[in-house]
N, CA, C and O atoms as a printed pandas DataFrame, in Angstrom:
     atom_number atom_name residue_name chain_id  residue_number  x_coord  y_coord  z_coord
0              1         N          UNK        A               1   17.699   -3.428    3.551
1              2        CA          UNK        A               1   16.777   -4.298    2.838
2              3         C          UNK        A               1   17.008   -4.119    1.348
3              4         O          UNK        A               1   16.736   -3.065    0.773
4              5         N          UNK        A               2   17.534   -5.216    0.723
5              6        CA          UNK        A               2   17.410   -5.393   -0.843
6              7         C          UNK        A               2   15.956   -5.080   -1.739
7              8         O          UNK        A               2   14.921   -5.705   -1.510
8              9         N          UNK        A               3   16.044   -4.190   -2.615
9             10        CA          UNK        A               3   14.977   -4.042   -3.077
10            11         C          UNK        A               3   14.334   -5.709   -3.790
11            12         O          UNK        A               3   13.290   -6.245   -3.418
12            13         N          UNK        A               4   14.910   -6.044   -4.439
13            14        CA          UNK        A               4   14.886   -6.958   -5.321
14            15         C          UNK        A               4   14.011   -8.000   -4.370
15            16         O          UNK        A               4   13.045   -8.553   -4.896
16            17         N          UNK        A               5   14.305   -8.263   -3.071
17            18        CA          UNK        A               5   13.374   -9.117   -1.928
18            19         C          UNK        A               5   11.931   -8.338   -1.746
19            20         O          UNK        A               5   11.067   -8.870   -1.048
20            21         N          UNK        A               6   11.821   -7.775   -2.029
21            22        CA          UNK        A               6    9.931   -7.183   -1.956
22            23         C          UNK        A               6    9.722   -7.097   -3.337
23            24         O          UNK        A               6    9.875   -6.225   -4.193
24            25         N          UNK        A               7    9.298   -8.334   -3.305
25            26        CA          UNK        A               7    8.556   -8.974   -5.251
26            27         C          UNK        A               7    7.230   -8.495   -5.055
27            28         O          UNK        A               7    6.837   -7.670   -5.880
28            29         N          UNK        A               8    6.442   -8.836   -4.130
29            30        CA          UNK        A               8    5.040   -8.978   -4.041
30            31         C          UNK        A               8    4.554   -7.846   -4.157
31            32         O          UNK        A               8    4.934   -6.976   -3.374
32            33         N          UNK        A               9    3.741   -7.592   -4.995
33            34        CA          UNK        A               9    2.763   -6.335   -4.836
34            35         C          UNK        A               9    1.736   -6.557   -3.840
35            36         O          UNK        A               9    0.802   -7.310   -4.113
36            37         N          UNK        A              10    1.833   -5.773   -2.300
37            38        CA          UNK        A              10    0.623   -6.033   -1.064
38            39         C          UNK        A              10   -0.374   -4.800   -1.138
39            40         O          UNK        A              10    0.032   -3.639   -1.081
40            41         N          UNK        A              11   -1.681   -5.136   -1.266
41            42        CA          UNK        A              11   -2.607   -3.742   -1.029
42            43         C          UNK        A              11   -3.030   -3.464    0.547
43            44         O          UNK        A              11   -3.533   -4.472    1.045
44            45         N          UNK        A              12   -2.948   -2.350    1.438
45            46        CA          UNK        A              12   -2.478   -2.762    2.720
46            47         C          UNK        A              12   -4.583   -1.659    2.803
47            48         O          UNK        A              12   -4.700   -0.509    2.379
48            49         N          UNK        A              13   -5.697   -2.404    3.371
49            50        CA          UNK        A              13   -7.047   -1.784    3.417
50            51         C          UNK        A              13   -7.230   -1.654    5.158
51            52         O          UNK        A              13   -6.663   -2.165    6.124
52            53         N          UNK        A              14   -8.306   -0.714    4.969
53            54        CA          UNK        A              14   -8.732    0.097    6.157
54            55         C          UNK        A              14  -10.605   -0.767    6.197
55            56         O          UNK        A              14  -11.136   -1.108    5.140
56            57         N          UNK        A              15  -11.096   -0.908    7.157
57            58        CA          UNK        A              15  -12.040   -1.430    7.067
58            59         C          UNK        A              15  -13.054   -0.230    7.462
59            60         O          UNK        A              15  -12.644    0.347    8.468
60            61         N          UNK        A              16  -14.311    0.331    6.937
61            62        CA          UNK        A              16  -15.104    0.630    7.469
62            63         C          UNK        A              16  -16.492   -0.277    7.550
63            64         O          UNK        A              16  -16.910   -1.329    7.067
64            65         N          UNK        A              17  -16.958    0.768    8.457
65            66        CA          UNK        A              17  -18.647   -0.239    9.027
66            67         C          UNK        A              17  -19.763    0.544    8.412
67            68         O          UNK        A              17  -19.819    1.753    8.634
68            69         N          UNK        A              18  -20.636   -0.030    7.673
69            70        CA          UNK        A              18  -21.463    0.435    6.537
70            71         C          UNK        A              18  -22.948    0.417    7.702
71            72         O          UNK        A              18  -23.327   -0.567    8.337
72            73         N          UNK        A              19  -23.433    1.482    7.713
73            74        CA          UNK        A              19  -24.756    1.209    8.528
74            75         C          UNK        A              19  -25.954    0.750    7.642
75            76         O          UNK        A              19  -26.254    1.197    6.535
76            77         N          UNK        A              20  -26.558   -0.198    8.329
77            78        CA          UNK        A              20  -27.543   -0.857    7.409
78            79         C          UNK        A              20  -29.269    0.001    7.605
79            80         O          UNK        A              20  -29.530    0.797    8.507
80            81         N          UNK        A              21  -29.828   -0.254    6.970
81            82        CA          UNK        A              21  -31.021    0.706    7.183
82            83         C          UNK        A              21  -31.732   -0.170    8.341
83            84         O          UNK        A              21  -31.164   -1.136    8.850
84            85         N          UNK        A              22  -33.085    0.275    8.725
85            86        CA          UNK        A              22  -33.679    0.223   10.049
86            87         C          UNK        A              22  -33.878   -1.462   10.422
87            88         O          UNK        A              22  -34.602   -2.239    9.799
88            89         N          UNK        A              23  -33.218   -1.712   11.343
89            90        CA          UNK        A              23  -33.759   -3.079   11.243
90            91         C          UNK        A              23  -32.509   -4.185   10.839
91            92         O          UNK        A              23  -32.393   -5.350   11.220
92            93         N          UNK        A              24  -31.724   -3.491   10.038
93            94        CA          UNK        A              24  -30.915   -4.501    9.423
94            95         C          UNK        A              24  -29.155   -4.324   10.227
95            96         O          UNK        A              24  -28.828   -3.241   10.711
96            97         N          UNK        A              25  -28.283   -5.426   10.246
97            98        CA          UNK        A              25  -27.059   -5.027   10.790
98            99         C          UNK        A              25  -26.171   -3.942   10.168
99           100         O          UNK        A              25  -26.302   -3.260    9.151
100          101         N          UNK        A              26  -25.311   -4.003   11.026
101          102        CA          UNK        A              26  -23.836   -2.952   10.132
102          103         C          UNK        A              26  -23.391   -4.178   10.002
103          104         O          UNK        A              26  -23.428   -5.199   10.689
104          105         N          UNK        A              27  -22.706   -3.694    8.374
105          106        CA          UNK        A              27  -21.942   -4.387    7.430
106          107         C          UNK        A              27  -20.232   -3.597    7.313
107          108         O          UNK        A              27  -20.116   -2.385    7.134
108          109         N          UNK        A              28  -19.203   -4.399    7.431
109          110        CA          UNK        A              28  -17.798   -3.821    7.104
110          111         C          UNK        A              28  -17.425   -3.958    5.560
111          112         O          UNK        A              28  -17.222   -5.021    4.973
112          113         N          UNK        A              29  -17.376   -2.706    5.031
113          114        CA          UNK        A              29  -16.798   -3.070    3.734
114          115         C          UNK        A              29  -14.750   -3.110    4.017
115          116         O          UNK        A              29  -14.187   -2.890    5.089
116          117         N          UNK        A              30  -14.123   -3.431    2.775
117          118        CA          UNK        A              30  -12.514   -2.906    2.933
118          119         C          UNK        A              30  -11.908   -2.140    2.011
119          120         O          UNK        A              30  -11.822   -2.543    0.851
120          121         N          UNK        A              31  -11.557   -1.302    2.275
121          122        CA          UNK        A              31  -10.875   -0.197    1.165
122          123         C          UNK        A              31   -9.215   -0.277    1.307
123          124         O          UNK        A              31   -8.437   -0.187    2.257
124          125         N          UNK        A              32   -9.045   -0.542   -0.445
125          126        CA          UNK        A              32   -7.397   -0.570   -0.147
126          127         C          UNK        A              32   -7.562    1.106   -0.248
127          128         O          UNK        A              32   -8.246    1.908   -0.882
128          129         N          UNK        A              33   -6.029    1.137    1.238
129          130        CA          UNK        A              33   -5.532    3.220    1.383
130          131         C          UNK        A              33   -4.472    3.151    0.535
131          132         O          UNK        A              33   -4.259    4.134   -0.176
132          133         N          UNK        A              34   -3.552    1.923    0.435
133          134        CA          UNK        A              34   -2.179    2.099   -0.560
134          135         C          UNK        A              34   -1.896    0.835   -0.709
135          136         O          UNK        A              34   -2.454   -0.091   -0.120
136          137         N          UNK        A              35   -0.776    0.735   -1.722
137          138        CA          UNK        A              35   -0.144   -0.588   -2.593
138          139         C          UNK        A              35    1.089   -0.158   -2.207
139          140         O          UNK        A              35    1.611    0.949   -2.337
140          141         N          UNK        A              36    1.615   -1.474   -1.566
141          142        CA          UNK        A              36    3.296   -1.892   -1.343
142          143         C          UNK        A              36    3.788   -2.700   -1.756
143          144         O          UNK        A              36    3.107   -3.675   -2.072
144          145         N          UNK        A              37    5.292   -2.718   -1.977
145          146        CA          UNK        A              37    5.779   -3.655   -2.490
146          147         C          UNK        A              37    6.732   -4.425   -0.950
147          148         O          UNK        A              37    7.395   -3.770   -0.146
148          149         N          UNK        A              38    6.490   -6.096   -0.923
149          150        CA          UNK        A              38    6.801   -6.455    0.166
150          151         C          UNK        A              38    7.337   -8.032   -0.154
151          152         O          UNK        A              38    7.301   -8.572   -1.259
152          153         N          UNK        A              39    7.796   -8.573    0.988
153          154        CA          UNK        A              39    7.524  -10.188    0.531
154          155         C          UNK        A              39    6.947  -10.639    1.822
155          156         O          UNK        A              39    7.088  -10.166    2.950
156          157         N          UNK        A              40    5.990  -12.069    1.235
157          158        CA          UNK        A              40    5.543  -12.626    1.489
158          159         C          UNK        A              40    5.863  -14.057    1.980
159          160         O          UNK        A              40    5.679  -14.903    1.105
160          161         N          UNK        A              41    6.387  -14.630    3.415
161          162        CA          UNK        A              41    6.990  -15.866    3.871
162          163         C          UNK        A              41    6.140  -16.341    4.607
163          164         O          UNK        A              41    5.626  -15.720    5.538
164          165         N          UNK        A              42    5.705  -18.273    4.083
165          166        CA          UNK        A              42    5.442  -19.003    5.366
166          167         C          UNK        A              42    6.174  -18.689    6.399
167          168         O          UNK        A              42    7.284  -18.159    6.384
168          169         N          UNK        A              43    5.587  -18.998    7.243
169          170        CA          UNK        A              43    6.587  -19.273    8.992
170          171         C          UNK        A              43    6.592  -20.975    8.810
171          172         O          UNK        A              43    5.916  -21.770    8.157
172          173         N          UNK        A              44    7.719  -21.077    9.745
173          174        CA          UNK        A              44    8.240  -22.757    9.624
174          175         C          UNK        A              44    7.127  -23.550   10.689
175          176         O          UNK        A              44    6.800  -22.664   11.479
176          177         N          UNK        A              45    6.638  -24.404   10.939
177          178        CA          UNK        A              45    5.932  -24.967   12.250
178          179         C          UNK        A              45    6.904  -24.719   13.615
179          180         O          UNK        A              45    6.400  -24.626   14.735
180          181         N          UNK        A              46    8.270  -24.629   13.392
181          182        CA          UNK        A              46    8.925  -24.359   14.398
182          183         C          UNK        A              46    9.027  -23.012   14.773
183          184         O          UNK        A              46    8.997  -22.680   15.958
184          185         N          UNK        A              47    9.169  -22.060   13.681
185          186        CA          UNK        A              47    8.499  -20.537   13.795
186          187         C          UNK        A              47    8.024  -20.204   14.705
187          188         O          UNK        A              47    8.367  -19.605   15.724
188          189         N          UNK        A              48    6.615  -20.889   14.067
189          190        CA          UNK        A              48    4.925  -21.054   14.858
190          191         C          UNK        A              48    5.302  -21.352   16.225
191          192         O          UNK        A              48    5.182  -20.345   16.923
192          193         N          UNK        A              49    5.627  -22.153   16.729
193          194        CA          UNK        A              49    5.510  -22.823   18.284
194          195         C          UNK        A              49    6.441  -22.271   18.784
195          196         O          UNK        A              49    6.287  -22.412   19.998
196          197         N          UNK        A              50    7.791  -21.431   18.496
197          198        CA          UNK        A              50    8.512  -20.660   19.291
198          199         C          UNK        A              50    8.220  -19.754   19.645
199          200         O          UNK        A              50    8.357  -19.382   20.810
200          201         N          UNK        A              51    7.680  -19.064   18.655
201          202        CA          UNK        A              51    6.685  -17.795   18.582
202          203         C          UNK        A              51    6.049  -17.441   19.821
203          204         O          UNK        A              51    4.953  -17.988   19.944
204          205         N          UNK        A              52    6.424  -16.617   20.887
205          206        CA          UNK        A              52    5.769  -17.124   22.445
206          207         C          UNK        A              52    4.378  -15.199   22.588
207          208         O          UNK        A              52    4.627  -13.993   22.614
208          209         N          UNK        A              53    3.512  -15.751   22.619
209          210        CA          UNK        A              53    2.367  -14.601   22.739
210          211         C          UNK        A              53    1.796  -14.533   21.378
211          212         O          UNK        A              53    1.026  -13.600   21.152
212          213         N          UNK        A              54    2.051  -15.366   20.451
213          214        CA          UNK        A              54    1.888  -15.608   18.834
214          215         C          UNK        A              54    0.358  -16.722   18.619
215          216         O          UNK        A              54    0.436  -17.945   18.731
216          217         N          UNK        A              55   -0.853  -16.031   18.326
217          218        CA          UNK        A              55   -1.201  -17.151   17.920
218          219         C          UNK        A              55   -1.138  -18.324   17.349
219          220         O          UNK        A              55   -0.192  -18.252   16.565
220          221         N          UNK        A              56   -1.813  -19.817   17.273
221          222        CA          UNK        A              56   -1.326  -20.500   16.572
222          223         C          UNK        A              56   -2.091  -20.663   15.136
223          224         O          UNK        A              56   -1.787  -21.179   14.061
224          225         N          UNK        A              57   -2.741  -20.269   15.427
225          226        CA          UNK        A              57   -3.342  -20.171   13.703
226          227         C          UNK        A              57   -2.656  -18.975   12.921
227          228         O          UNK        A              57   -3.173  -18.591   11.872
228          229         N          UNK        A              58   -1.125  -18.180   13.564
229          230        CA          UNK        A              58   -0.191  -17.267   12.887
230          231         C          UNK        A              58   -0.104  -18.272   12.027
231          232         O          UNK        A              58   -0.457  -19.420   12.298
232          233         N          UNK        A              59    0.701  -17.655   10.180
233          234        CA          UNK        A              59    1.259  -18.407    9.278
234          235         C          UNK        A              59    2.320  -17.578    8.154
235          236         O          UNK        A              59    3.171  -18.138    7.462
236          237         N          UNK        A              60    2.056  -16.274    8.177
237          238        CA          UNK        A              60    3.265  -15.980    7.757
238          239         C          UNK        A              60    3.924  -14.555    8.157
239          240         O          UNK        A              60    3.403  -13.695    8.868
240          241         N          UNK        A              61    5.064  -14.515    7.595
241          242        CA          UNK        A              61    5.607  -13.034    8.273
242          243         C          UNK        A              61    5.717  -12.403    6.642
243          244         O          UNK        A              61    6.049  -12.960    5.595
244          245         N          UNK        A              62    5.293  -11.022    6.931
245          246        CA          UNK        A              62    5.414   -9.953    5.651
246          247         C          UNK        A              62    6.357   -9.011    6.763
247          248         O          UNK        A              62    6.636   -8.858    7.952
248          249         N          UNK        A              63    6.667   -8.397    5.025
249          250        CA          UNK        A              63    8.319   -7.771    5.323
250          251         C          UNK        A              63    7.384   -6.524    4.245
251          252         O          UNK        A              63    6.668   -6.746    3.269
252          253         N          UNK        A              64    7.751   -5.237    4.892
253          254        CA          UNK        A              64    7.600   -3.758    3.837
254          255         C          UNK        A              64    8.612   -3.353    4.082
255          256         O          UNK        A              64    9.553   -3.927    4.629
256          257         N          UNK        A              65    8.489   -1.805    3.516
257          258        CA          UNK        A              65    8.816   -0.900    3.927
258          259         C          UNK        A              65    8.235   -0.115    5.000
259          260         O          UNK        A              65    7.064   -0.436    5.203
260          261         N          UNK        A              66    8.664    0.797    5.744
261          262        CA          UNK        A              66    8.049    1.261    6.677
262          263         C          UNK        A              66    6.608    2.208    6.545
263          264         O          UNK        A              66    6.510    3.142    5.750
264          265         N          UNK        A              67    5.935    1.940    7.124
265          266        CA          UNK        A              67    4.154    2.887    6.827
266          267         C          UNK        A              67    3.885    2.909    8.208
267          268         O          UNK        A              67    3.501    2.119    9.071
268          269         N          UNK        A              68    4.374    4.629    8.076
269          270        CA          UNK        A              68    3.333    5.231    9.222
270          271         C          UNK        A              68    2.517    5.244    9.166
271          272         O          UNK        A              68    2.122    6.008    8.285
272          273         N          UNK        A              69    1.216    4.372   10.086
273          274        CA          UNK        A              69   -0.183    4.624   10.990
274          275         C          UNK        A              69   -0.483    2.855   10.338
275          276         O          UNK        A              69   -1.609    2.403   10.132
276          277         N          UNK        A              70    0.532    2.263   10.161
277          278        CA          UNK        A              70   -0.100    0.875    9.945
278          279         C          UNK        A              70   -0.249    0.268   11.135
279          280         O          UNK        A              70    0.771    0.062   11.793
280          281         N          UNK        A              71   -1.768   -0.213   11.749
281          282        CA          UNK        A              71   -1.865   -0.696   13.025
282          283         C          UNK        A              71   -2.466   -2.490   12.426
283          284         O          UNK        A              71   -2.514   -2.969   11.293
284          285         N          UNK        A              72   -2.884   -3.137   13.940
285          286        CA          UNK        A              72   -3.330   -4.498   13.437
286          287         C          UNK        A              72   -4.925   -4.348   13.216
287          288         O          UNK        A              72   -5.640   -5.350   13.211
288          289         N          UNK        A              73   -5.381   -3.212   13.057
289          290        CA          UNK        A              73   -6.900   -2.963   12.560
290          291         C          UNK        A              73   -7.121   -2.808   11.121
291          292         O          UNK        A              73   -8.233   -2.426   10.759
292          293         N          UNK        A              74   -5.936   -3.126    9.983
293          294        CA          UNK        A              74   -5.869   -3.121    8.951
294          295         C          UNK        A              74   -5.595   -4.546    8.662
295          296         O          UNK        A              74   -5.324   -5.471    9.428
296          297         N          UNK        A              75   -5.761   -4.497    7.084
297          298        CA          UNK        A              75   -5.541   -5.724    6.538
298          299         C          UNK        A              75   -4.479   -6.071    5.130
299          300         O          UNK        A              75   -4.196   -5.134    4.384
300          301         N          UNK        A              76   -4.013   -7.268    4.888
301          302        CA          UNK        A              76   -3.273   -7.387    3.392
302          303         C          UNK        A              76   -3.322   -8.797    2.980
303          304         O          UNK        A              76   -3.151   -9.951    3.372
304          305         N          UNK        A              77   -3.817   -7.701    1.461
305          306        CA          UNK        A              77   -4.642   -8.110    0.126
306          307         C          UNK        A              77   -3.511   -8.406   -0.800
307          308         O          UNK        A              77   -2.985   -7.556   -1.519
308          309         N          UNK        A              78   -3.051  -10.095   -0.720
309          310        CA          UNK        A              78   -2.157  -10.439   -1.469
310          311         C          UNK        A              78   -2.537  -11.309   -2.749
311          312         O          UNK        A              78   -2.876  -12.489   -2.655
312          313         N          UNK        A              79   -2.456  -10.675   -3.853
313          314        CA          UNK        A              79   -3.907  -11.451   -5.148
314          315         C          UNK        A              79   -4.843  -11.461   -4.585
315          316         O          UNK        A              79   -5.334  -10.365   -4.312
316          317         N          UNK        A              80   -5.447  -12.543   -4.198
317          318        CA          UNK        A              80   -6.985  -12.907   -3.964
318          319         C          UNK        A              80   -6.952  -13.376   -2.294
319          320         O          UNK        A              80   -7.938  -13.729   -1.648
320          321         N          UNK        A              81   -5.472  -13.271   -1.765
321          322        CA          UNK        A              81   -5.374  -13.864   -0.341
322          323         C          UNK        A              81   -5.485  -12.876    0.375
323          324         O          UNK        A              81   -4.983  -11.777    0.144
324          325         N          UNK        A              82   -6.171  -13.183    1.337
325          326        CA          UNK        A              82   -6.207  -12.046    2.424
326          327         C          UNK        A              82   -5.349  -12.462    4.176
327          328         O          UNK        A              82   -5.709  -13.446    4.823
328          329         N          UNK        A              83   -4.272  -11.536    4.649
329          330        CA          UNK        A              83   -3.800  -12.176    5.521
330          331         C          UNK        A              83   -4.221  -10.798    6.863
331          332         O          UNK        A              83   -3.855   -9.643    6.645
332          333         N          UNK        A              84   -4.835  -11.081    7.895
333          334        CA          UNK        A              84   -4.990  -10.281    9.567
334          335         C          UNK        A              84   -3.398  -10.009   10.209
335          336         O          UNK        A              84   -2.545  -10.757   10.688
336          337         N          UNK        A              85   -3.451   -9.070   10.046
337          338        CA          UNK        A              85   -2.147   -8.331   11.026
338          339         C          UNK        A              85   -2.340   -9.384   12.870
339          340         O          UNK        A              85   -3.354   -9.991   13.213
340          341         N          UNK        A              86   -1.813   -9.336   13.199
341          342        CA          UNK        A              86   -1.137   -9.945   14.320
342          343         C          UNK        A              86   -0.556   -8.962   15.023
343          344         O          UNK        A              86   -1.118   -8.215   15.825
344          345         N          UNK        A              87    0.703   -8.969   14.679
345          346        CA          UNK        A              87    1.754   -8.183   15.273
346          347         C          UNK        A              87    2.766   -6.904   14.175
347          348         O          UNK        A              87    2.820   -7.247   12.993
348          349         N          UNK        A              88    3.202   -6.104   14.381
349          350        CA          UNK        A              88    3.581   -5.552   13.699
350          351         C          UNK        A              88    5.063   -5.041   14.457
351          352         O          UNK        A              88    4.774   -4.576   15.560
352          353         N          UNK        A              89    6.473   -4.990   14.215
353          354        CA          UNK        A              89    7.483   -5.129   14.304
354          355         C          UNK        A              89    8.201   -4.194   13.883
355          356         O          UNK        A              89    9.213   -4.747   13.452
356          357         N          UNK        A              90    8.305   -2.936   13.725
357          358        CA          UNK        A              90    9.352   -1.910   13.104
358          359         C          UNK        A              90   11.080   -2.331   13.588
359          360         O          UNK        A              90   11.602   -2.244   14.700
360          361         N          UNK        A              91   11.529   -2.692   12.578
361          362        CA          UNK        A              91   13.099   -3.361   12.976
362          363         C          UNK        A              91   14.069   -2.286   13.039
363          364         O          UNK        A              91   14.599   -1.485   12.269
364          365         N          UNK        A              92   14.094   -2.678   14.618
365          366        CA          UNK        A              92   15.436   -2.029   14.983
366          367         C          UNK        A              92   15.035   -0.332   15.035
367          368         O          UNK        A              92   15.826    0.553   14.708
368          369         N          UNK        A              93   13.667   -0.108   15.507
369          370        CA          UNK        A              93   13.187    0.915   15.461
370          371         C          UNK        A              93   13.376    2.330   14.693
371          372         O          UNK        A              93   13.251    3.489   15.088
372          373         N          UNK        A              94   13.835    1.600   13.054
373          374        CA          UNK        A              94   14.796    2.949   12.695
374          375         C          UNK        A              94   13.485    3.170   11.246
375          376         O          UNK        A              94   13.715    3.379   10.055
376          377         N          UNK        A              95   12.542    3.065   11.746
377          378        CA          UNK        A              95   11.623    3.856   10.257
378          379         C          UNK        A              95   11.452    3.273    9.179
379          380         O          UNK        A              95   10.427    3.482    8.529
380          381         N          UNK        A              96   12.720    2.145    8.617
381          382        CA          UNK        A              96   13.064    1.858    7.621
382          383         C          UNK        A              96   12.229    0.819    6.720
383          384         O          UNK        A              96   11.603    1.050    5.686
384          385         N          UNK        A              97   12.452   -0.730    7.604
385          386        CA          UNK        A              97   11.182   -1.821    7.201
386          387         C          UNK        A              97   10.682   -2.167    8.699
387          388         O          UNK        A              97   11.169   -2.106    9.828
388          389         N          UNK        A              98    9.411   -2.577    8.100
389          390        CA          UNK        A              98    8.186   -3.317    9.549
390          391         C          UNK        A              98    8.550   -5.038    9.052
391          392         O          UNK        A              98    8.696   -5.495    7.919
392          393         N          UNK        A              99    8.609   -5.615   10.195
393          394        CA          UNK        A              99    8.199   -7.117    9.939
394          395         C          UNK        A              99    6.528   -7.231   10.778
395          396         O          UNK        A              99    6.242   -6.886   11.925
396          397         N          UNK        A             100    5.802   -7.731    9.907
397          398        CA          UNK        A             100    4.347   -8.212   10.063
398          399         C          UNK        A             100    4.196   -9.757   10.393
399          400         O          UNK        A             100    4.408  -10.639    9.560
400          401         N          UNK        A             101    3.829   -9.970   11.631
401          402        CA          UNK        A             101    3.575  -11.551   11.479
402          403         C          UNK        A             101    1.996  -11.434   11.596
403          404         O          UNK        A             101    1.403  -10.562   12.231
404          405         N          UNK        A             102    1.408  -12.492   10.852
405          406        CA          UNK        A             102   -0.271  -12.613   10.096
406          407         C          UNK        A             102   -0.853  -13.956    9.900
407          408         O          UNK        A             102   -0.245  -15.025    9.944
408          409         N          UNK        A             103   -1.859  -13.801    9.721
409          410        CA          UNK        A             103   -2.422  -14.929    9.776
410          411         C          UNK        A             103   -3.740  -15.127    8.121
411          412         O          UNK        A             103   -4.595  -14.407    7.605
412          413         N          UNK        A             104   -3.510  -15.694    8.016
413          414        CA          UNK        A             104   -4.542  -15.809    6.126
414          415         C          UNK        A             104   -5.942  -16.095    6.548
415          416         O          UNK        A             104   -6.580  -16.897    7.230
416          417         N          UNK        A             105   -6.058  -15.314    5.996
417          418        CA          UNK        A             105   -8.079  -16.021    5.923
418          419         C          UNK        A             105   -8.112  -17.042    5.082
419          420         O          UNK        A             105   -7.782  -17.021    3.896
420          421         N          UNK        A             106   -8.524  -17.963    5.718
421          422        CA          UNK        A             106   -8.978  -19.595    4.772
422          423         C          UNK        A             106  -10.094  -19.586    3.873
423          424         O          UNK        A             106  -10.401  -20.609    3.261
């Protein structure tokens, strides 16, 4: 992987559940745990529909470096966009980069 292809600065957050006092719900706040540098790609509509076990409201694939304990119970905070883990992909199982396919909060 070319460095120069992970432009994006991604903040990759952990969600906890805030207990509300008597009476009231739990609330999730999100805490960024670390900042990566990654890129950020639409998926093509043809992507999307080949994509087989892929939701269809998937929309793009992020590319890192590799982060141990990144599961799809985390999230990434791209500027002000926020995209839901999906699937997570370690290529070619060698440690090196994860491919992330995700979906944006609207």
């Amino acid at each position: 992987m070319e460095s120069g292809k992970l432009r994006h600065s991604l903040a990759i957050q952990s969600a906890t559940e805030v207990e509300g006092t008597i009476g009231n719900a739990q609330s999730v706040t999100w805490a960024t745990i670390t900042t990566v540098w990654g890129s950020v790609r639409p998926l093509s509509t043809k992507e999307v529909t080949n994509a087989q076990g892929i939701d269809s409201s998937t929309s793009h694939q992020i590319t890192i470096r590799y982060y141990a304990g990144l599961t799809t119970k985390h999230r990434i905070l791209f500027g002000s966009r926020v995209f839901n883990i999906m699937q997570i992909q370690n290529r070619n199982e060698l440690n090196r980069t994860i491919n992330i396919i995700a979906s944006e909060n609207v």
